[in-house]
C-alpha positions as CSV (number, residue, x, y, z in Angstrom):
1,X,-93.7,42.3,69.1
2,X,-92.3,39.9,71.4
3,X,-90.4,38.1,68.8
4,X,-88.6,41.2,67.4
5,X,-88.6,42.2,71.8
6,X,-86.7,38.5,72.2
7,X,-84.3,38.4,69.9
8,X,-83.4,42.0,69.7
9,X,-82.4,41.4,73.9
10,X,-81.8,37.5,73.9
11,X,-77.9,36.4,73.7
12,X,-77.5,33.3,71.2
13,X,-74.3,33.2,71.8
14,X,-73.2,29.5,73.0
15,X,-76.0,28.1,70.7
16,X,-75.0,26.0,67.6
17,X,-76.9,28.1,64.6
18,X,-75.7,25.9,61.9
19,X,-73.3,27.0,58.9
20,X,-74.4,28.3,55.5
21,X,-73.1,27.6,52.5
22,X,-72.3,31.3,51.9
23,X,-72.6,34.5,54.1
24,X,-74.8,36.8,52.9
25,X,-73.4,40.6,53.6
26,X,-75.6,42.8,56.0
27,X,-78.1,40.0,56.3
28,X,-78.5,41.1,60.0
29,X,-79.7,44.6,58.0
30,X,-82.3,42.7,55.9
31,X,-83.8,40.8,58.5
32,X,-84.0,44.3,60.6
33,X,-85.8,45.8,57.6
34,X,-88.3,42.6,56.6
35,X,-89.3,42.9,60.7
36,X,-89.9,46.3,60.3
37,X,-91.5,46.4,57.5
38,X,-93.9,43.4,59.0
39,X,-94.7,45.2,62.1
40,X,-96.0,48.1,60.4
41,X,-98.6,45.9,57.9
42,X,-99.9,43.7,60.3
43,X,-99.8,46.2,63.2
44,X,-101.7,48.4,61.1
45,X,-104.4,45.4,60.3
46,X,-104.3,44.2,63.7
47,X,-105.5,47.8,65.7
48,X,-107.4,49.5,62.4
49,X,-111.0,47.8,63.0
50,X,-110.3,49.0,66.8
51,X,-109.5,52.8,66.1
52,X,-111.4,53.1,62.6
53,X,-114.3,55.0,64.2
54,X,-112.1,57.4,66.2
55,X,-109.3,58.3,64.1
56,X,-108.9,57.8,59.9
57,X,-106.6,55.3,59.0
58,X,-103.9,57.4,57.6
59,X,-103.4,58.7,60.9
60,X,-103.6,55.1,62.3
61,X,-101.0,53.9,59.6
62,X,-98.5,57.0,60.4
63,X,-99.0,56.5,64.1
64,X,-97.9,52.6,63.6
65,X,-95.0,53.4,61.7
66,X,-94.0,56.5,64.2
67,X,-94.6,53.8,67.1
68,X,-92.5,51.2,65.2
69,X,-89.9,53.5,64.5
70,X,-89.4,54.5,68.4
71,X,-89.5,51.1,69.0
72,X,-86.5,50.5,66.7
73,X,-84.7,53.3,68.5
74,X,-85.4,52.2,72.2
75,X,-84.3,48.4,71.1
76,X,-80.9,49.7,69.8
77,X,-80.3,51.8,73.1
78,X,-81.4,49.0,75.4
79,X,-78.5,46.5,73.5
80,X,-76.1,49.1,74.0
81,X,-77.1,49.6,77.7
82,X,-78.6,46.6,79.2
83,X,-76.8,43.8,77.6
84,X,-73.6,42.5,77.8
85,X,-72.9,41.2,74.7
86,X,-75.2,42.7,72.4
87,X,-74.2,45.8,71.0
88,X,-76.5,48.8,69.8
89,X,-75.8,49.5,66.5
90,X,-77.1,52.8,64.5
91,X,-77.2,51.0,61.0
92,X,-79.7,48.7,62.6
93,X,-82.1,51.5,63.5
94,X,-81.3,53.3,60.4
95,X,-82.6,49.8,58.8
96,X,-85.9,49.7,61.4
97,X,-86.6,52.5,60.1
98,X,-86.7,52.2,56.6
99,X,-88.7,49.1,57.0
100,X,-91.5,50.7,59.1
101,X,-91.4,53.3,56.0
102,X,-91.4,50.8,53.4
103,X,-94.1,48.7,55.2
104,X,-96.5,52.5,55.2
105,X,-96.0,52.8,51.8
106,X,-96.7,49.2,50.6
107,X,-100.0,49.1,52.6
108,X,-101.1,52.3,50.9
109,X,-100.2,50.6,47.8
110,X,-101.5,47.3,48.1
111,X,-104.5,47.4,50.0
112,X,-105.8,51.0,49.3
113,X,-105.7,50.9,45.3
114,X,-107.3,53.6,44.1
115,X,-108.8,54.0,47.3
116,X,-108.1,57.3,49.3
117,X,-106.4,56.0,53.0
118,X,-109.3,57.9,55.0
């Protein structure tokens, strides 16, 4: 979370980042989606074993990727708002979002095979 929190606010502009080879198109939209998509899997596995007895994990799982996906939304208005030159960009929160989806549906998938997400 502070990762995603620091570079979502952080300006790197000034810094030498190197050249690649080739430029990958939208690979500021991947790398949105891959966070995304981790925060919801290990967020998930990090508060479960915490809130297991109180609430069943489906619920847990949707509340991580509802939390995740506000997140998202509250990062994009905060570039737009806060920084100067950082910009806020819908696309990006469009790509949060299906991330924090993706990452639901492929920890029902991988780690509850078979198994019903109680």
């Amino acid at each position: 979370m502070v990762f995603v929190t620091f570079s979502s606010l952080f300006s790197f502009e000034g810094m030498q980042m190197g050249s690649f080879a080739f430029r990958i198109p939208h690979l500021d939209k991947m790398v949105h989606f891959i966070f995304y998509l981790v925060m919801v899997v290990t967020g998930f596995f990090a508060i479960k074993d915490y809130l297991v007895h109180r609430y069943k994990a489906s619920a847990i799982l949707l509340g991580m990727v509802v939390f995740s996906i506000m997140y998202g939304m509250i990062i994009e208005v905060l570039q737009y708002s806060v920084t100067s030159n950082r910009q806020g960009d819908i696309l990006d929160a469009l790509a949060n979002s299906l991330g924090a989806i993706t990452g639901m549906f492929l920890t029902r998938s991988l780690f509850y095979k078979g198994e019903q997400l109680k």
